[in-house]
N, C-alpha and C positions, 0 to 999 in steps of 0.2 A: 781208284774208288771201289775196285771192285769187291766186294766184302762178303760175296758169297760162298757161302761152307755147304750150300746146299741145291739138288737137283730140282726140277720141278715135281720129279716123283716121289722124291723126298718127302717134299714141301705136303704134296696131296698125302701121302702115309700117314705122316704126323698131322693134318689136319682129319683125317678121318678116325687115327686114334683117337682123339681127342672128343670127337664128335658121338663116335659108339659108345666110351666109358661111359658118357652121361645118355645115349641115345642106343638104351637095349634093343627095342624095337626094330633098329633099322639094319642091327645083325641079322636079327630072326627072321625080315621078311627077305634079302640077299639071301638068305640061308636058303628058306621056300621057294627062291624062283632059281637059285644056282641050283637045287634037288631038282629040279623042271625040266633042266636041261639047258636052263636060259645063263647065258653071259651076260654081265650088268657093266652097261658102261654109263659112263658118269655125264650127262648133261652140264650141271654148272653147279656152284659151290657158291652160297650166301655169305658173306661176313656184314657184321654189322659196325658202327662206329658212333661216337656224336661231333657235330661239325669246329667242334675248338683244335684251333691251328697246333695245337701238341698229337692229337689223335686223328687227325680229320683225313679224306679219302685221298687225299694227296701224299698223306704220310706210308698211311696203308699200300697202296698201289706201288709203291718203289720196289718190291720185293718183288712184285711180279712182270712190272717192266723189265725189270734188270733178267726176269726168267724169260722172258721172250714172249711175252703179253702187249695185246696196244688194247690201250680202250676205244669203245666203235658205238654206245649209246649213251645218251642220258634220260632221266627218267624223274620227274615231281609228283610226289604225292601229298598233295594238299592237305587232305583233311588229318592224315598222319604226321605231317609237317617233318619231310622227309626227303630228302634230294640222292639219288642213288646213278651210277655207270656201272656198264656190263663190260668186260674185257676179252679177248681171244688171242687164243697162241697163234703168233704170227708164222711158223713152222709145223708144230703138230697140231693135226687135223683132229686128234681123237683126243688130245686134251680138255679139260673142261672149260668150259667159260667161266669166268668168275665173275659174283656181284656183289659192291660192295655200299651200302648204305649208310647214310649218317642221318641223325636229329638235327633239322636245323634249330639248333636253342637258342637261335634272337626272337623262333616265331612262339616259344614256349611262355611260361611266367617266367616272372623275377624271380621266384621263389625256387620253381624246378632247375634254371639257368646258376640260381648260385649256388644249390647241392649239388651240380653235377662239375661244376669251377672245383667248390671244395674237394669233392671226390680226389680230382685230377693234379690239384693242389699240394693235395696228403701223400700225392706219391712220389720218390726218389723219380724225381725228374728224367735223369738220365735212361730212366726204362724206358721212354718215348723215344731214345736214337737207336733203341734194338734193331736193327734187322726184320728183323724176326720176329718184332711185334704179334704182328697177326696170326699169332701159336701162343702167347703168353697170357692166355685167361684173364680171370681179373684181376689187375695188379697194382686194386687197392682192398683198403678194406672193405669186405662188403658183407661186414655179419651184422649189420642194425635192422630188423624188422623194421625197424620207427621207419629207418630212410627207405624201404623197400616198398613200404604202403604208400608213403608219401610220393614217391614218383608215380608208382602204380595207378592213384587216383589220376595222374593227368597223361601218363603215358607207358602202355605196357611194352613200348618200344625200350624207355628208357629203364623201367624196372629192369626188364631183362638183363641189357646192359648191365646194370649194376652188381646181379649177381654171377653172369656168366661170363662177359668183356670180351676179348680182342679170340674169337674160335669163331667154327660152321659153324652157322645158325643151322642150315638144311644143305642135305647132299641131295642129288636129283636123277632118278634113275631116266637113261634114255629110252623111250617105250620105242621108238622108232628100232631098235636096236634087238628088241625082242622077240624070238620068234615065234611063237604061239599067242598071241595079245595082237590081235591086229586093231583093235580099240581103244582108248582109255576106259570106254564103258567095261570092257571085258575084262582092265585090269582093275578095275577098282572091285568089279562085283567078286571078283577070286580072292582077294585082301578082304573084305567084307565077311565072305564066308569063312575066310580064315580067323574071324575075330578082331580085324583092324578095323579102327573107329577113323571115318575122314573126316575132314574138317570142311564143313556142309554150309560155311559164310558165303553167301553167295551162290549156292549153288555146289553140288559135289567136285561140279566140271567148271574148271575155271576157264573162260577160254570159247572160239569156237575156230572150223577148217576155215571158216572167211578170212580170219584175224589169221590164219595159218597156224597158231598155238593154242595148244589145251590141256590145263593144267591140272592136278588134284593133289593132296597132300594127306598123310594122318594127321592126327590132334599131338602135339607135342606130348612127349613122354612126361610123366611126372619125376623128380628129382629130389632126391629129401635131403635141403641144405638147413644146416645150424648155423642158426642166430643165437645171439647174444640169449636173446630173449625166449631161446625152444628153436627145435626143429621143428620145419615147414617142406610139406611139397612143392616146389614150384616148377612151374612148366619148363622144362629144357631144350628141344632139339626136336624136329620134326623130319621126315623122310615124304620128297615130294616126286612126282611123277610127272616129266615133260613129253607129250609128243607135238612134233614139227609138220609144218604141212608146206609142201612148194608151190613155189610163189610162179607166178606168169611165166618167168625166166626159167621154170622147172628147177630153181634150186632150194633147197629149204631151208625157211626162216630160219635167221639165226638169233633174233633178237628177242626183245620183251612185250607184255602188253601190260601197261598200266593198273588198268582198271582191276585184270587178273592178279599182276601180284600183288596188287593192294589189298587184297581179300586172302593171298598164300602168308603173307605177313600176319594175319591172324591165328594162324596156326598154334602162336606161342601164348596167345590169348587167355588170361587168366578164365574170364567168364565163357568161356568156350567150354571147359572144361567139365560141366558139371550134366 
């Protein structure tokens, strides 16, 4: 069974190509902290999904079990209606975690659940037993403003989806790993002055040292994708900032806080934007 053509390092190359093309920003500020003096190592890597059994997190995840990944949490976001697992390389310590989210669309309308069917419907089937899915963008069609607005009204998770598909949503610098930034306040406020806009839902700081994690993000890059109907900006890819704090045991958290990425998920947020 084994069907991989590809390393883990590979795998993280080509998802961050993938990720910079559409996500300038996250060159420029890597660019600013590796001029610092600073080495960026990678905290964890977003992909997103919707829960129909052709795409769902079960499909996703094989790529990365089979690289030496186990999954180690789960995570419900209600009012996003959203079921998401974090995963860790069971071998490399400095590999990223990964996290991979889906829509759950039985909690959606009827209306959202049968464009996103259609969607997945419309596509040569057999692209769902790729491998390698989770590098192949969107692989359907996805130039209809009409259908881009229409999910959008109910779900900017699922718009997303539509126009961006199976790639990082956000790569995540390790601040722990930093060595001039002994805060996240200190790194945000250096980003800030540099002219990066955070995404301020909730709070700049997602997060606090009780929860052990504290999080912050930019505002997704804007993207000028063609529709049918005209080219449109839409929000693509965001660059978020994790620091960890040790737990009782003096080791440091590995996991997620809810409440937090529920508000780092806004990042890609249409009305954020303005």
């Amino acid at each position: 069974l084994n069907t991989l053509k590809m390393t883990t390092n590979q795998l993280l190359s080509k998802l961050w190509e993938q990720y910079a093309a559409i996500t300038p920003s996250a060159t420029k500020i890597h660019d600013l902290l590796e001029k610092k003096g600073e080495q960026i190592k990678n905290d964890h890597i977003a992909i997103r999904t919707f829960n129909d059994s052709r795409v769902n997190i079960s499909v996703l995840e094989r790529l990365f079990l089979e690289l030496g990944y186990e999954e180690k949490g789960e995570y419900v976001f209600e009012s996003k209606k959203l079921f998401a697992k974090h995963y860790e390389h069971t071998t490399d310590k400095n590999a990223p975690r990964i996290f991979i989210s889906e829509l759950e669309l039985e909690k959606c309308s009827q209306k959202l659940q049968e464009t996103v069917n259609t969607i997945l419907d419309n596509c040569d089937q057999s692209t769902f037993s790729n491998p390698e899915l989770v590098i192949c963008g969107s692989v359907w069609e996805s130039n209809s403003q009409e259908i881009y607005n229409q999910l959008l009204e109910e779900s900017e998770y699922a718009a997303w989806m539509y126009i961006y598909g199976f790639r990082a949503n956000h790569f995540t610098i390790n601040v722990n790993a930093l060595k001039d930034f002994d805060t996240l306040q200190d790194l945000n406020a250096f980003l800030e002055d540099s002219g990066w806009k955070l995404n301020a839902s909730g709070g700049k700081i997602k997060g606090t040292p009780e929860q052990f994690l504290e999080q912050s993000s930019t505002l997704a890059d804007l993207h000028m994708v063609d529709f049918k109907e005209g080219s449109l900006q839409i929000p693509s890819c965001y660059y978020e900032f994790a620091l960890r704090y040790p737990m009782s045991n003096g080791e440091l958290y590995q996991g997620f806080i809810t409440s937090s990425a529920d508000k780092i998920f806004e990042s890609t947020d249409v009305k954020l934007q303005n």
